[in-house]
N, CA, C and O atoms as CSV, one atom per row, in Angstrom:
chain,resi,resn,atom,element,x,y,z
A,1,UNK,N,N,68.106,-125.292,-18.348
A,1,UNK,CA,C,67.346,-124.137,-18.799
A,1,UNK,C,C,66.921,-123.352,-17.557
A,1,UNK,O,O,66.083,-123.638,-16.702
A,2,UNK,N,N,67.681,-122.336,-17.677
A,2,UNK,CA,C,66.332,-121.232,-16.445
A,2,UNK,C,C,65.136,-120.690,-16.802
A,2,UNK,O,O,64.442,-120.645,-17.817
A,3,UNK,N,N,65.085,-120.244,-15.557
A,3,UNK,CA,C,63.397,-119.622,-15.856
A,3,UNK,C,C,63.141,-118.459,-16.377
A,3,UNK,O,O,62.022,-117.973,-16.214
A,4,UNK,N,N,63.918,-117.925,-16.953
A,4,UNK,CA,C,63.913,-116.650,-18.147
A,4,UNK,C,C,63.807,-117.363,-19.393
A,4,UNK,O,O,62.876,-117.093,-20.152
A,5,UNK,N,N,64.562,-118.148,-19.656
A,5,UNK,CA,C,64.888,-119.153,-21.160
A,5,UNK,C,C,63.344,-119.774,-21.453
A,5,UNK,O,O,62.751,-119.726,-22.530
A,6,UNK,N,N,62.824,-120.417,-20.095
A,6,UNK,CA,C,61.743,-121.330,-20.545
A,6,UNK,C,C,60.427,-120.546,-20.315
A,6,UNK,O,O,59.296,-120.981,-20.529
A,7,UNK,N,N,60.798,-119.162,-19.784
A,7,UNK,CA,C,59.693,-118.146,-20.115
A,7,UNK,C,C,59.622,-117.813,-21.925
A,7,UNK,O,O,58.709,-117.904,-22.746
A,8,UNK,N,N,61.029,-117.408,-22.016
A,8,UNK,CA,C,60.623,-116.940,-23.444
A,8,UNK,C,C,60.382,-117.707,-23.928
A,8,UNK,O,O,59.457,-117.373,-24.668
A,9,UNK,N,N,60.684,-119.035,-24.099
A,9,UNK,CA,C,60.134,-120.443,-24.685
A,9,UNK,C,C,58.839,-120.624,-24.743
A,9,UNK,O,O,58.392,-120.943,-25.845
A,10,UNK,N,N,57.873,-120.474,-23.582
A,10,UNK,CA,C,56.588,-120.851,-23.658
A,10,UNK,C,C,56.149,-119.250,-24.714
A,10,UNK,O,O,55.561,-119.304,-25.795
A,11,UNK,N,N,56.525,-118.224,-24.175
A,11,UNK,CA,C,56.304,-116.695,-24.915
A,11,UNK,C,C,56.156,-116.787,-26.326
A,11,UNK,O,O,55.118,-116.494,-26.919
A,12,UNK,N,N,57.474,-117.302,-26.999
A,12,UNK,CA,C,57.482,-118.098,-28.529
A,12,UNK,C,C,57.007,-118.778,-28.964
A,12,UNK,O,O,56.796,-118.896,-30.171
A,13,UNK,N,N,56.610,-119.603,-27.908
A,13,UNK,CA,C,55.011,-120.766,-28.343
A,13,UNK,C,C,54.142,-120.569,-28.360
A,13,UNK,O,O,53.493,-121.232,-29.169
A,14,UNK,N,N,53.363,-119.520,-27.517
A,14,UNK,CA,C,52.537,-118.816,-27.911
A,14,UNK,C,C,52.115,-117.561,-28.798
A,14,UNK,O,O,51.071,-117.509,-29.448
A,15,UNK,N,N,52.854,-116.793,-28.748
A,15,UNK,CA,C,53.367,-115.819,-30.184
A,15,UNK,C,C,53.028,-116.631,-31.241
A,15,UNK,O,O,52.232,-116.181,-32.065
A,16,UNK,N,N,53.519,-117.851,-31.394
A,16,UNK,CA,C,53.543,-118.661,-32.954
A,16,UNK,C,C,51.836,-119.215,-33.211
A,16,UNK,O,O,51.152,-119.323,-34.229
A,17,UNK,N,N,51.545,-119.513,-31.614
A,17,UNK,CA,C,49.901,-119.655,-31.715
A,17,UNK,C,C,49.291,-118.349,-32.174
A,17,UNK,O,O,48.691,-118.450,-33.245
A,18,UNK,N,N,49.297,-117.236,-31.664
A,18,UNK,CA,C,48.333,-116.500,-31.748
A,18,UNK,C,C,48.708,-115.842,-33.178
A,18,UNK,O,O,47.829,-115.169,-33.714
A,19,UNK,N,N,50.039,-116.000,-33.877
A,19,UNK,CA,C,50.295,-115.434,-35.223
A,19,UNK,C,C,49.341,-116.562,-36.339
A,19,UNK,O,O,49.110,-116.259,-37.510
A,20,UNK,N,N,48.866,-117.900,-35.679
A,20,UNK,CA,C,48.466,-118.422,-36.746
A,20,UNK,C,C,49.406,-119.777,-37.283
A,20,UNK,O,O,49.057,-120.691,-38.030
A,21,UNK,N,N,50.792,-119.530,-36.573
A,21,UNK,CA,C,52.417,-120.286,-37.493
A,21,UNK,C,C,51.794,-121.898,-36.687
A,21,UNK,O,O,52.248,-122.987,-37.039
A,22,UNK,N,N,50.661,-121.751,-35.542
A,22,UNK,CA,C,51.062,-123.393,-34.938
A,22,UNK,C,C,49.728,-123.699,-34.139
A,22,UNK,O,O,49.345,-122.927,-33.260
A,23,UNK,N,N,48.921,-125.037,-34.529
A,23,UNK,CA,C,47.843,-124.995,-33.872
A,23,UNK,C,C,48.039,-125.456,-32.469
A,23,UNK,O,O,49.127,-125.707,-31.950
A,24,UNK,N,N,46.925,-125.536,-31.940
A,24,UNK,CA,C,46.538,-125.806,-30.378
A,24,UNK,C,C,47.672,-126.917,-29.953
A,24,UNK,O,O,48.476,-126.558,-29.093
A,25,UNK,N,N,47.790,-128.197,-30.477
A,25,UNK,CA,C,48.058,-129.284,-30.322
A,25,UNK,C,C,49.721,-129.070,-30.427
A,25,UNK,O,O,50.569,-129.582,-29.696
A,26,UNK,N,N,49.883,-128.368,-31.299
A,26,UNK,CA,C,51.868,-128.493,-31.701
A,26,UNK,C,C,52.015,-126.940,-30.249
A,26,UNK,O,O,53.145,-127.001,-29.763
A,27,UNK,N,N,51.321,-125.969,-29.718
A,27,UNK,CA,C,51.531,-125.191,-28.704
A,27,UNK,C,C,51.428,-126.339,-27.454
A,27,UNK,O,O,52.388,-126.132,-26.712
A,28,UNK,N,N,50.935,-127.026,-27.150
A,28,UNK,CA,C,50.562,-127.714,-25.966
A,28,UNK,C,C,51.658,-128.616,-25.885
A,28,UNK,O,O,52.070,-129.100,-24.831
A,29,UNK,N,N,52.270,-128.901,-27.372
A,29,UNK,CA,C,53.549,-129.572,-27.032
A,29,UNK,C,C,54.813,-129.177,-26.955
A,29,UNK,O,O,55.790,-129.844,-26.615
A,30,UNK,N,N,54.756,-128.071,-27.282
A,30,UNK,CA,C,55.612,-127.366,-27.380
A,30,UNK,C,C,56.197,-126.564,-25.846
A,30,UNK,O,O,57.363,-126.387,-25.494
A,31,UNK,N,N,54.798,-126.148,-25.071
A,31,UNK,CA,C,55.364,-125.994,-23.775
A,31,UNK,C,C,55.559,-127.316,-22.727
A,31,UNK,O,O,56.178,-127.606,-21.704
A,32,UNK,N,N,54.861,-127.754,-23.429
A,32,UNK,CA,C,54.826,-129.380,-22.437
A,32,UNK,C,C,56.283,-129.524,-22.361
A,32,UNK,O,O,56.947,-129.385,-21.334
A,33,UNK,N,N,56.799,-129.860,-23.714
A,33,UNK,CA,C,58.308,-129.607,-23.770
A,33,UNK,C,C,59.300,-128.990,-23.021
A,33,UNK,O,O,60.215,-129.561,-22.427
A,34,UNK,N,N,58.967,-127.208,-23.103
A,34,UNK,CA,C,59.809,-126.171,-22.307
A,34,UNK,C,C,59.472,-126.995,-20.691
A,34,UNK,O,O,60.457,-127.215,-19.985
A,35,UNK,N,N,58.387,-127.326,-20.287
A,35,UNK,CA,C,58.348,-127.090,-18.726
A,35,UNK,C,C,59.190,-128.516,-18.297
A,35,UNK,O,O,59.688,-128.728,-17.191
A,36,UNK,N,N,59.213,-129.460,-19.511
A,36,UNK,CA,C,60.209,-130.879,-19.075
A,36,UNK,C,C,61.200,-130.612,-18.684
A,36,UNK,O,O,61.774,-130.815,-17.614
A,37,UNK,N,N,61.508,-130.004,-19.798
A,37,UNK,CA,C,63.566,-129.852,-19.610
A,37,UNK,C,C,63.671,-128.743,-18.244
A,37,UNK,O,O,64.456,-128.827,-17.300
A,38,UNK,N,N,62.716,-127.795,-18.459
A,38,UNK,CA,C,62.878,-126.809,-17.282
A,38,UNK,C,C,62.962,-127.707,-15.983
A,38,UNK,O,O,63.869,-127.609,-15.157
A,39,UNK,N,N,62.082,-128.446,-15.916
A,39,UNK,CA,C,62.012,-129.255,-14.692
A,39,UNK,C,C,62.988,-129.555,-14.223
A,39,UNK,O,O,63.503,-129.108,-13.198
A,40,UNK,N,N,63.670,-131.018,-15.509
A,40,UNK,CA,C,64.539,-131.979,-15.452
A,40,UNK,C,C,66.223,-131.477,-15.285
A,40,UNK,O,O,67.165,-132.154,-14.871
A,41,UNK,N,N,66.217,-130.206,-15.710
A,41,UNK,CA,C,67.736,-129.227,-15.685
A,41,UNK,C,C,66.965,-128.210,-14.563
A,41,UNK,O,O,67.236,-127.034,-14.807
A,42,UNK,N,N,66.256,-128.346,-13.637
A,42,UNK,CA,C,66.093,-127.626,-12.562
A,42,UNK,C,C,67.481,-127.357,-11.167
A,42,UNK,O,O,68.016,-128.104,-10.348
A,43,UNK,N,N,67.591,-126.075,-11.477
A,43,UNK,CA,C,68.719,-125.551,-10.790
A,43,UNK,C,C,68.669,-124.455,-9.467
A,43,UNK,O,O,69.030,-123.279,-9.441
A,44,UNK,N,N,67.981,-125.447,-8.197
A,44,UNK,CA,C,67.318,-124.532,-7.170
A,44,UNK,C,C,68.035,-125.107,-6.138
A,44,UNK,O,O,68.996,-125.825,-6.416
A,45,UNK,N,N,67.618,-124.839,-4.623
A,45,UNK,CA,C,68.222,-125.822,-3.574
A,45,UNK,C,C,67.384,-126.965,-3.300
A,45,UNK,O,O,67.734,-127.651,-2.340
A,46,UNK,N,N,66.415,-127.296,-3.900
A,46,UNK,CA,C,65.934,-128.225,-3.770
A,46,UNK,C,C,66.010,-129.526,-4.836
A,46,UNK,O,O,66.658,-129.180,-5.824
A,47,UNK,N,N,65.655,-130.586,-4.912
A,47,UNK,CA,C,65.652,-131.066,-5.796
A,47,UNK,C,C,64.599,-131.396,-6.499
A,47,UNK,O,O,63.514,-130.885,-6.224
A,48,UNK,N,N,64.800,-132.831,-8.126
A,48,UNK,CA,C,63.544,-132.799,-8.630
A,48,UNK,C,C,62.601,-134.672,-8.308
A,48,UNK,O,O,63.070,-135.736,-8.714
A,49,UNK,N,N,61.925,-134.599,-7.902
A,49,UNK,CA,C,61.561,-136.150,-7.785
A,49,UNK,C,C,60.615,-136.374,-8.574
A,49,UNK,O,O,59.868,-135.482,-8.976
A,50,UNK,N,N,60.487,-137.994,-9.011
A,50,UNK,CA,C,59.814,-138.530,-9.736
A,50,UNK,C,C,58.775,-139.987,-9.071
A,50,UNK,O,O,59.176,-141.085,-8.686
A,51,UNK,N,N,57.401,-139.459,-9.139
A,51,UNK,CA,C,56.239,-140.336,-8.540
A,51,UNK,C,C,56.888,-141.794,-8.740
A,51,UNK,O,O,57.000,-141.758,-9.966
A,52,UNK,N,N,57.391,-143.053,-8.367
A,52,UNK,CA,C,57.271,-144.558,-9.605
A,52,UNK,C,C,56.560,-145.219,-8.749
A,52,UNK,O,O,57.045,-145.317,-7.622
A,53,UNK,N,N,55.361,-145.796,-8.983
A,53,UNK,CA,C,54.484,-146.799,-8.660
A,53,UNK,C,C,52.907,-147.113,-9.147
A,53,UNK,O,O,52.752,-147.747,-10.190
A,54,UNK,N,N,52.164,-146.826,-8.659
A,54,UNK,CA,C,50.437,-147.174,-9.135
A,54,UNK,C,C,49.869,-145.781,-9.634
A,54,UNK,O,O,50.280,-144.698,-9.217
A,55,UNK,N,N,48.914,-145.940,-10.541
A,55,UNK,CA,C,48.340,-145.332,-10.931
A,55,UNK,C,C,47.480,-144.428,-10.189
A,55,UNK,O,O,46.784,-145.041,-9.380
A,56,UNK,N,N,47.254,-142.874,-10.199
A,56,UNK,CA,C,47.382,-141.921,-10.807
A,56,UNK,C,C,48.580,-141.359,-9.993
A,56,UNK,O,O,48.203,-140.209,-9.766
A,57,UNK,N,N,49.596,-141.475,-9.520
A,57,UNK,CA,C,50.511,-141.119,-9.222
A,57,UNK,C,C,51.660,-140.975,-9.796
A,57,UNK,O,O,52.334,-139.955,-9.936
A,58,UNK,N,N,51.977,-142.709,-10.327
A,58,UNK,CA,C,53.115,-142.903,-11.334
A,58,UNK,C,C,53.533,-141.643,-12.368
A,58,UNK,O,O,53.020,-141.150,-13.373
A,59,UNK,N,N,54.712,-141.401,-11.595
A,59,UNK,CA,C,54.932,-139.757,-13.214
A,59,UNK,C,C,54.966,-138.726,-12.880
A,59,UNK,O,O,55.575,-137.906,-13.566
A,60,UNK,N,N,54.349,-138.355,-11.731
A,60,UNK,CA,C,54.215,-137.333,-10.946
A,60,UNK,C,C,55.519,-136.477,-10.851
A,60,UNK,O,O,56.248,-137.165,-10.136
A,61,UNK,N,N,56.174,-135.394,-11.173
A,61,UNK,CA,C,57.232,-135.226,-10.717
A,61,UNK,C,C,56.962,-133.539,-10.067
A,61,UNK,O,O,56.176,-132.710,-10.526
A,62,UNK,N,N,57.660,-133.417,-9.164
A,62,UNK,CA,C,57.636,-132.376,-7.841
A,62,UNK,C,C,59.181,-131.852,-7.340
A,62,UNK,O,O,60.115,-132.585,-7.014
A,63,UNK,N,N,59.172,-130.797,-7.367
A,63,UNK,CA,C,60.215,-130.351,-6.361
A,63,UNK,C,C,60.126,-130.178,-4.954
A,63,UNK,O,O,59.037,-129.857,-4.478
A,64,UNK,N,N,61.520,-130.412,-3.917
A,64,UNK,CA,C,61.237,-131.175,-2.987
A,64,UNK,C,C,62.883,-130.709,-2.480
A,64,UNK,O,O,63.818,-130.501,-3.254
A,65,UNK,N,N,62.928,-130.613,-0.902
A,65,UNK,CA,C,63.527,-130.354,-0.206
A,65,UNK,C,C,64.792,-131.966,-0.165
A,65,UNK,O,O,65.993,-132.236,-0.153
A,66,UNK,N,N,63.311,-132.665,-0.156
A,66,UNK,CA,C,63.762,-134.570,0.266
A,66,UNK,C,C,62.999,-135.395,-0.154
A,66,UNK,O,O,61.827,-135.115,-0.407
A,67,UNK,N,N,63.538,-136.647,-0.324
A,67,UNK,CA,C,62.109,-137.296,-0.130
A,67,UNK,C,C,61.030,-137.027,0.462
A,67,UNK,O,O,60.271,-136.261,-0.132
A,68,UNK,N,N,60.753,-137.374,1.345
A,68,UNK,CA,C,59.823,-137.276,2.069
A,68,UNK,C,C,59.035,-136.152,1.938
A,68,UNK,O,O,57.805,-136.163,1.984
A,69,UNK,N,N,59.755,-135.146,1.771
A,69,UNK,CA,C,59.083,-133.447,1.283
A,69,UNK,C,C,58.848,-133.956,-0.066
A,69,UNK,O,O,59.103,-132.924,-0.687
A,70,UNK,N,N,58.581,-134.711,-0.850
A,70,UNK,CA,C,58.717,-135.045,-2.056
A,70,UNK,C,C,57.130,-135.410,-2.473
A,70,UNK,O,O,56.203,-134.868,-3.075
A,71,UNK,N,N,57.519,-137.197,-1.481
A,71,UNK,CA,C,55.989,-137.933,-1.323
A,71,UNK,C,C,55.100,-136.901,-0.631
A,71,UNK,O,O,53.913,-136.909,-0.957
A,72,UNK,N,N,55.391,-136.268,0.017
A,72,UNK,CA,C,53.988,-135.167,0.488
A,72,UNK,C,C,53.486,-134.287,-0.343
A,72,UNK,O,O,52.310,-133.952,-0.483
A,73,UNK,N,N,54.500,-133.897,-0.931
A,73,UNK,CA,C,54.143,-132.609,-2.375
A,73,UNK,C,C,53.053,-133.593,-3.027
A,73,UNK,O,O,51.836,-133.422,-2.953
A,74,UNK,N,N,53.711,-134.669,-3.689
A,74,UNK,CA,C,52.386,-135.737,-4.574
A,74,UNK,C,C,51.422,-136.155,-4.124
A,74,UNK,O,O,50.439,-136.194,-4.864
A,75,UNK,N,N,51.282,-136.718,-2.507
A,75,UNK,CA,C,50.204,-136.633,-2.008
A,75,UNK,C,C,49.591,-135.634,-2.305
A,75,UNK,O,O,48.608,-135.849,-3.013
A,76,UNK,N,N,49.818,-134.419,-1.992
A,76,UNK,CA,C,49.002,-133.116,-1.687
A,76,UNK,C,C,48.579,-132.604,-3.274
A,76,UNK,O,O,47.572,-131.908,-3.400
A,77,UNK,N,N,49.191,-132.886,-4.177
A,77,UNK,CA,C,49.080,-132.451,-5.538
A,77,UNK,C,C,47.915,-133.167,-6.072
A,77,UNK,O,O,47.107,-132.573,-6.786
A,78,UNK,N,N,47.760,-134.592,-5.727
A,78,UNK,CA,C,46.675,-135.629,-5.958
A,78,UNK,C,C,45.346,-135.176,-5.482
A,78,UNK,O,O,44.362,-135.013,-6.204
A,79,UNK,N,N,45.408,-134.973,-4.098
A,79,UNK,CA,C,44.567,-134.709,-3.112
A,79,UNK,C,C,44.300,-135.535,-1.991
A,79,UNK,O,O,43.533,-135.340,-1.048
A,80,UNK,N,N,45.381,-136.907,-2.347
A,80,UNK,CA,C,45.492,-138.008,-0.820
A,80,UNK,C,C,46.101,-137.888,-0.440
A,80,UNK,O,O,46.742,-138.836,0.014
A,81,UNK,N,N,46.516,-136.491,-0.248
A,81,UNK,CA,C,46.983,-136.143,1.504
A,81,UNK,C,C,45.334,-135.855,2.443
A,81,UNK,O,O,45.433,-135.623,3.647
A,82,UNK,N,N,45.051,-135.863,2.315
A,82,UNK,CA,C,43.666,-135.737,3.007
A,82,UNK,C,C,42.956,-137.165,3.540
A,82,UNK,O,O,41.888,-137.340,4.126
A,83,UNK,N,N,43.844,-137.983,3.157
A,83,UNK,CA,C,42.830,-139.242,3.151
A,83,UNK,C,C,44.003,-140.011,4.557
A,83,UNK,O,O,43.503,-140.655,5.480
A,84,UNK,N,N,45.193,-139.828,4.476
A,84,UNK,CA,C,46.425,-140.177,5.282
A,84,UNK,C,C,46.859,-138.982,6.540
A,84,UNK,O,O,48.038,-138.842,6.867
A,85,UNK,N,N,45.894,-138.276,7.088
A,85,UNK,CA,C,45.478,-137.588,8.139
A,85,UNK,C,C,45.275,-138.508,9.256
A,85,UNK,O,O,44.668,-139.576,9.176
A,86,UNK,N,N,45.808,-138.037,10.272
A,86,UNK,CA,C,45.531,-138.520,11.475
A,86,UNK,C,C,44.550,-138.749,12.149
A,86,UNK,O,O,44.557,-139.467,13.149
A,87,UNK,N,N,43.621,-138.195,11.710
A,87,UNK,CA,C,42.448,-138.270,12.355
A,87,UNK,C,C,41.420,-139.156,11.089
A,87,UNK,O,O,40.269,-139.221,11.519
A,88,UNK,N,N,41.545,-139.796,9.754
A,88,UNK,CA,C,41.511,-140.364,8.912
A,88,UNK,C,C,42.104,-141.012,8.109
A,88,UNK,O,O,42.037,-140.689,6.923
A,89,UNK,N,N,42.780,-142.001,8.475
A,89,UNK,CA,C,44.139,-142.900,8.150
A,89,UNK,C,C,42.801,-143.844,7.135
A,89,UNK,O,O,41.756,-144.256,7.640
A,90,UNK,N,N,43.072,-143.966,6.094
A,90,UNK,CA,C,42.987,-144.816,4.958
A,90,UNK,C,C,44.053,-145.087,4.051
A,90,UNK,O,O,43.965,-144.861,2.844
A,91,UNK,N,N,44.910,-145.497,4.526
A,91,UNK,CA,C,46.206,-146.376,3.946
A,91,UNK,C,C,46.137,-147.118,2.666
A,91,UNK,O,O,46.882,-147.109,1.686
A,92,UNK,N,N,44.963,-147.813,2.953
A,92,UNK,CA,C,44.853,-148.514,1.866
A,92,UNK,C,C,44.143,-148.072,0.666
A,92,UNK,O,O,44.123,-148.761,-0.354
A,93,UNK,N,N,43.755,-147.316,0.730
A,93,UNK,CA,C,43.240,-146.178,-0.225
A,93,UNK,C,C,44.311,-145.526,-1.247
A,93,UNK,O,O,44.019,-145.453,-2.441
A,94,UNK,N,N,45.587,-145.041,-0.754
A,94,UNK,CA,C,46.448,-144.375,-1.042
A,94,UNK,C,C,47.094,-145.715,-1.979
A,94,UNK,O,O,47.057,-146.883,-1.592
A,95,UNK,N,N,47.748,-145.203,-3.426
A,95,UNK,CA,C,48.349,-145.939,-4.321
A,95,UNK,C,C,49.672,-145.926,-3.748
A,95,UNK,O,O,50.293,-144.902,-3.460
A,96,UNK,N,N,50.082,-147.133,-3.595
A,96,UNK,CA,C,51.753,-147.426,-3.326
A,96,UNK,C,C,52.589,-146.868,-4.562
A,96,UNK,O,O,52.394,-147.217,-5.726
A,97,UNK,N,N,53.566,-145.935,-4.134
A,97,UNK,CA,C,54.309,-145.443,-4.561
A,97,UNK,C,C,55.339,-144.692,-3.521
A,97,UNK,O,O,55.074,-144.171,-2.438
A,98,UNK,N,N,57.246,-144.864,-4.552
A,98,UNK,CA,C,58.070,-144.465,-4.088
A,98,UNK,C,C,58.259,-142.865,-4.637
A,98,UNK,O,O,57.434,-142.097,-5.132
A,99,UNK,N,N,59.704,-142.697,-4.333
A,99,UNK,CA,C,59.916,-141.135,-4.954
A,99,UNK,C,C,61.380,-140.941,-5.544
A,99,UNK,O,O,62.362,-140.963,-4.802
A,100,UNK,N,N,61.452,-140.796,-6.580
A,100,UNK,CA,C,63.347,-141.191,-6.822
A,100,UNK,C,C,63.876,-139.495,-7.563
A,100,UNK,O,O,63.130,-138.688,-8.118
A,101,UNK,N,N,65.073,-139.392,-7.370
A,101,UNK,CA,C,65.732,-137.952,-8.060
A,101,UNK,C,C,65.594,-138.308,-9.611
A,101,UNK,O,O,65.650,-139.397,-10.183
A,102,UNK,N,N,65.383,-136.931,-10.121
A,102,UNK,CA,C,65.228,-137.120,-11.379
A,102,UNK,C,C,66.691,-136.688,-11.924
A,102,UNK,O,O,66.939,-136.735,-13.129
């Protein structure tokens, strides 16, 4: 799906909300939906990765140059990239987790 398709997608999901055709709950799933597949059929130069390990990370998914550009996006998306700073290394703080292509 591109990002015209899963524009009008969320557009139609909301249209159907505000006509009345779909409550809160079937709209929230409904784009939840569009932005999956958008993700998961993501067609950029980068790729798509997926958080797998401890909790609140696990699931996480990010676009990403590389790995490594990957695990930093989720760090930084979390907010423990701040905690794995050089000048504040708490390692053990940070939930173990890898990063795999989706």
């Amino acid at each position: 799906m591109d990002r015209i398709s899963a524009i009008r997608n969320v557009e139609d999901a909301l249209r159907a909300f505000e006509n009345g055709d779909a409550d809160l709950a079937d709209t929230e799933q409904r784009v939840a939906a569009v932005l999956r597949t958008y993700a998961t059929e993501f067609d950029g130069d980068d790729d798509v990765f997926r958080a797998v390990g401890e909790e609140p990370l696990d699931g996480t998914i990010v676009v990403a140059p590389s790995a490594p550009a990957a695990r930093e996006r989720v760090l930084t998306l979390s907010g423990l990239d701040r905690l794995t700073d050089m000048t504040n290394t708490k390692a053990d703080s940070v939930p173990e987790f890898d990063v795999e292509r989706v």
